[in-house]
N, C-alpha and C positions, 0 to 999 in steps of 0.2 A: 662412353656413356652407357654405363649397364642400370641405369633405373626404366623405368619402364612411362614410355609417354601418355599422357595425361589426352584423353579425349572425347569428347559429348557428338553425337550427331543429331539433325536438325533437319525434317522435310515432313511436310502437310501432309502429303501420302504414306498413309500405314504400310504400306506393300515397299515402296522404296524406303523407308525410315528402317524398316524390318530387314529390308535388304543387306543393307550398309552393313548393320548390329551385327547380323548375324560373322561379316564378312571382318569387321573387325574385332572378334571373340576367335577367328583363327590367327591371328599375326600375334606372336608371342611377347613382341615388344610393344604393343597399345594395352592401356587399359582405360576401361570403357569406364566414364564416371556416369553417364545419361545420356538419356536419348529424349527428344522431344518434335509432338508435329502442331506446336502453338509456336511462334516463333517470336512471341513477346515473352514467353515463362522461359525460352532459352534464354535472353537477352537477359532477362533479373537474376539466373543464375550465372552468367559470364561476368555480371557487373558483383559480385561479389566471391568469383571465386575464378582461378586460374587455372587453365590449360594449356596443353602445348599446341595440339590440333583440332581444329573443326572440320567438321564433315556437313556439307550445309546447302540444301535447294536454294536456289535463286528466286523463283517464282513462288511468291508465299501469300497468304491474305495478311494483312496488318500493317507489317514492318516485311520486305523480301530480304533476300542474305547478305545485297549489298548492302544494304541500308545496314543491319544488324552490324555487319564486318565494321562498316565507316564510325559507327556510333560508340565503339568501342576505344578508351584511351589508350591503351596497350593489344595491341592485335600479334596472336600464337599464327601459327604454319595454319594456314586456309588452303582447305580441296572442296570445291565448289562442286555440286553433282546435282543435275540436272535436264530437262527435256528439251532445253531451249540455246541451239547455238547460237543466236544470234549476242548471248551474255560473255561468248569467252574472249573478246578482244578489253571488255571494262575491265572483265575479272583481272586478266591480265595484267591489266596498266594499274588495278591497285596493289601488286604483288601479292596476287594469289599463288599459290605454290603451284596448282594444277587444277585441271578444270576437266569432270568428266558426262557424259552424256548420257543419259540412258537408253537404254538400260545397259548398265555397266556389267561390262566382262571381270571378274576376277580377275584376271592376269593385269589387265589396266590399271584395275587399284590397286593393287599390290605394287605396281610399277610408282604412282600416282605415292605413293604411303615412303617405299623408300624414300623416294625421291626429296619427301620430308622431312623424314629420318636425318637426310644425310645434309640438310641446308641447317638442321637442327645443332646436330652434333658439329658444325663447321663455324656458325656463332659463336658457340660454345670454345672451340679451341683456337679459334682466329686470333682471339686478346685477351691478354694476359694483364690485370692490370697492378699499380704499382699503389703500394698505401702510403702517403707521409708519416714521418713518427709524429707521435702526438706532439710533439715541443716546435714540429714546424708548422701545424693547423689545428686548429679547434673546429673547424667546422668541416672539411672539405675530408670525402676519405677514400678518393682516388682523385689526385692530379695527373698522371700519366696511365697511358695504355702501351701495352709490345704488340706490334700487329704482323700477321704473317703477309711478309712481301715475298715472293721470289727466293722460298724457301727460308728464309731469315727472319728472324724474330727483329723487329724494328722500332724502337722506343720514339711515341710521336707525347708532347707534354698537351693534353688538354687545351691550355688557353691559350697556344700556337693556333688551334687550328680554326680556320676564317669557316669554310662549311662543310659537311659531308654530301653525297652525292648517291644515292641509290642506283645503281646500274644493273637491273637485273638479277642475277645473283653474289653481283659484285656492290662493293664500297667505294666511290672516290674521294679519299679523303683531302682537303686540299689546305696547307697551312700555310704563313708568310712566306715561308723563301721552298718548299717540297710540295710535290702530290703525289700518293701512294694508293693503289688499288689493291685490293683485299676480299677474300671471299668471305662476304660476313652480310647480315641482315641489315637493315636502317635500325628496325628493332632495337638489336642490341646494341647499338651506340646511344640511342634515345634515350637508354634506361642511364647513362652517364655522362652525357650531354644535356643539363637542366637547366631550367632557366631561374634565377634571371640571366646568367653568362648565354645558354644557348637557347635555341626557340626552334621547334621543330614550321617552318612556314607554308608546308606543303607535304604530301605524299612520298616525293624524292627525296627534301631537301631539310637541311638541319643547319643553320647559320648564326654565328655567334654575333651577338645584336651589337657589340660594339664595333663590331666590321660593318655594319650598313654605314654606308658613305649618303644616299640619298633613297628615297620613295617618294615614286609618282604611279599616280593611280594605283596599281596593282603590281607595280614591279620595284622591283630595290635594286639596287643599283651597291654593290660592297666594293671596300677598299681597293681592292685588286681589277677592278672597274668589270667584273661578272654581275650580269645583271638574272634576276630568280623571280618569278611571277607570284605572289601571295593567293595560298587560298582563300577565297571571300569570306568564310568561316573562323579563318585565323587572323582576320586582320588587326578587329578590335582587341583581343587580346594581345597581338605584338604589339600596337600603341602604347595600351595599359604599362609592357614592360619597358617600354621606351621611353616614357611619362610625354609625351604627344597628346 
């Protein structure tokens, strides 16, 4: 990946907003689109324009950075920086990339930035995917991905697979008769895993709607008899695509 990463920073405090900026105008491989300490005018430009990374205080007046992070349909590499530990286990469990404290040491972020860097560039070469010729789809223009297992490039088709699995910095992808782990984002299967075949129904989780076997209350229950808990947020829309 020799382009150079796309990213905005985001905190109420002029002094730490200032901080950041300045720290990420020395790492050769960010470039700084904006900076912002209203954290509704960052949110109007994230909803109309893409980055790879946020740089982003939790404790904000209006909207705080979870909220901004969750509200977003497509979410880039988040480094969360802030005053308040008591935020790095949520951050966390919404796959934030890193979570840092202030006041922030250089060396941390810098640590914190690779670290993004390289979950970046790992999406990126993890899958490889495959186009049908036009005479076998009119509509679809990736049915297959190559994903890196265990050194080996590993061809999984699409509409094998029942769900993916977020783990961390890992994938568990799991289709009718395999399951393979791979170091790649939820992210980047999301952008090729659409619905109406798949439905992202949670933070982890991405399952393709004609494997639900049953729903009760707030869990599904899929063919393979794995049961997955639906976000409250995504329920009415997996019905809609279910026509329930």
């Amino acid at each position: 990946m020799n382009e150079k990463l796309k990213c905005i920073v985001i905190d109420d405090e002029p002094i730490g907003k200032e901080l950041i900026v300045d720290f990420v105008k020395t790492i050769p491989f960010l470039d700084l689109q904006a900076s912002y300490e209203d954290s509704m005018e960052a949110l109007a430009y994230l909803q109309s324009n893409e980055v790879d990374i946020i740089f982003s205080d939790i404790q904000m007046p209006k909207i705080n950075g979870i909220e901004l992070i969750r509200s977003l349909s497509k979410q880039p590499s988040i480094i969360f920086i802030t005053a308040h530990r008591d935020f790095a286990l949520e951050g966390f469990e919404d796959g934030v990339v890193d979570y840092l404290v202030k006041p922030v040491a250089y060396n941390r972020f810098l640590k914190a930035v690779n670290r993004a860097k390289e979950r970046i560039q790992s999406a990126a070469v993890s899958f490889k995917t495959e186009t049908p010729k036009p005479e076998e789809s009119s509509k679809a223009s990736v049915d297959r991905i190559f994903i890196k297992v265990n050194g080996k490039l590993v061809k999984v088709i699409l509409s094998d697979i029942l769900y993916v699995e977020a783990l961390g910095d890992y994938l568990k992808i799991v289709t009718d008769t395999e399951s393979f782990t791979t170091l790649a984002t939820l992210k980047s299967m999301e952008d090729l895993l659409v619905p109406p075949m798949f439905f992202r129904v949670q933070r982890s989780f991405i399952v393709k709607l004609t494997s639900i076997k049953s729903v009760s209350g707030n869990v599904i229950e899929l063919n393979n008899g794995k049961a997955i808990t639906i976000a409250s947020s995504k329920k009415d829309e997996m019905f809609n695509l279910l026509g329930i």
